[in-house]
C-alpha positions as CSV (number, residue, x, y, z in Angstrom):
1,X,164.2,52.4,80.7
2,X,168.1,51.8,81.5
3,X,170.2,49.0,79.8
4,X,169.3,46.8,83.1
5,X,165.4,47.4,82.6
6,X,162.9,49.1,84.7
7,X,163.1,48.7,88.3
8,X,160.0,46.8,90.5
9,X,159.3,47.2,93.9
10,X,156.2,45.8,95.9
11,X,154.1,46.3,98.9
12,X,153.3,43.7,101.6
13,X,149.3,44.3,102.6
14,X,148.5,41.4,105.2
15,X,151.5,39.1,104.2
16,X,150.8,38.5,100.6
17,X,152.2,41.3,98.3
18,X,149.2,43.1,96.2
19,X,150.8,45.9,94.7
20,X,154.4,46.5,92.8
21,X,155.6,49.7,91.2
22,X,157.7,50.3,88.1
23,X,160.1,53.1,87.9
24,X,161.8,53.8,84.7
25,X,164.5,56.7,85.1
26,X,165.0,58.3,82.0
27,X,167.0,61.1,81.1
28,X,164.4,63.5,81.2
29,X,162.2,62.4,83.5
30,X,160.9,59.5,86.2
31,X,158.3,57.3,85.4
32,X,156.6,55.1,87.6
33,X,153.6,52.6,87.3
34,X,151.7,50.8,90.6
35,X,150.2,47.5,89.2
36,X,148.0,45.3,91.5
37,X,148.7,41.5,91.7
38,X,147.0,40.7,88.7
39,X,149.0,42.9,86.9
40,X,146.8,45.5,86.0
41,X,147.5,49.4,86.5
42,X,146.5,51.3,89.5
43,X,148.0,54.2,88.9
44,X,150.9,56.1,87.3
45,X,153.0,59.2,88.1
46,X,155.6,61.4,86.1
47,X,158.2,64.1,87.2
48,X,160.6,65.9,84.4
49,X,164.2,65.9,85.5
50,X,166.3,69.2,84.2
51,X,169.4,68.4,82.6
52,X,172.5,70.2,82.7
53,X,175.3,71.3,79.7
54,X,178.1,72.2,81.2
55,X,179.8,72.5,77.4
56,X,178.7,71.7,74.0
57,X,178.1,67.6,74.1
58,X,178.1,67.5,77.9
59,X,175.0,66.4,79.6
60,X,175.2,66.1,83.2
61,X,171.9,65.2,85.8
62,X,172.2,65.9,89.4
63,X,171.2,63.1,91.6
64,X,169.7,64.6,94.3
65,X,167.1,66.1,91.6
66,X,166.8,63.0,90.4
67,X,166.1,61.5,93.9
68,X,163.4,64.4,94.4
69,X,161.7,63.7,91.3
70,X,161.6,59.3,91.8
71,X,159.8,60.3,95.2
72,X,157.5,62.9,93.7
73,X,156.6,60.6,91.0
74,X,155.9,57.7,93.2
75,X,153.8,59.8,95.6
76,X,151.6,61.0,92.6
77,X,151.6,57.1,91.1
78,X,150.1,56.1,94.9
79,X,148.0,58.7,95.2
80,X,146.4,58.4,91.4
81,X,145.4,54.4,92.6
82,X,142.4,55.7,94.1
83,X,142.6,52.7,97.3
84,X,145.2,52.7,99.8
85,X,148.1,51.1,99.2
């Protein structure tokens, strides 16, 4: 989790919203967590991010791996709710 918290996002079904998703970008990896409306946990999903070291104390991420890894992680949270959200 960053200094701001995780980030929440949610999904409109029918005009009400039933799901919302969690991401928490780490530094060596993307988690994210689907919750229904009643806040219980649907499914969750998890993608390592490399790291770079340019020089001794240096650690650098690339964003576009980052990017890749927040969608893989939120396709595999989706997927692991077992009902279409």
């Amino acid at each position: 989790m960053n200094k701001k918290g995780p980030v929440f996002a949610g999904f409109f079904n029918g005009g009400k919203m039933k799901y919302f998703i969690g991401v928490d970008a780490g530094t060596s990896g993307i988690k994210v967590v689907v919750f229904n409306a009643d806040g219980k946990i649907c499914g969750s999903g998890y993608h390592e991010c490399s790291v770079l070291t340019p020089q001794p104390g240096w650690v650098e991420q690339d964003p576009r791996v980052l990017w890749e890894a927040c969608r893989s992680a939120v396709k595999m949270a989706i997927s692991n709710c077992g009902t279409k959200v």
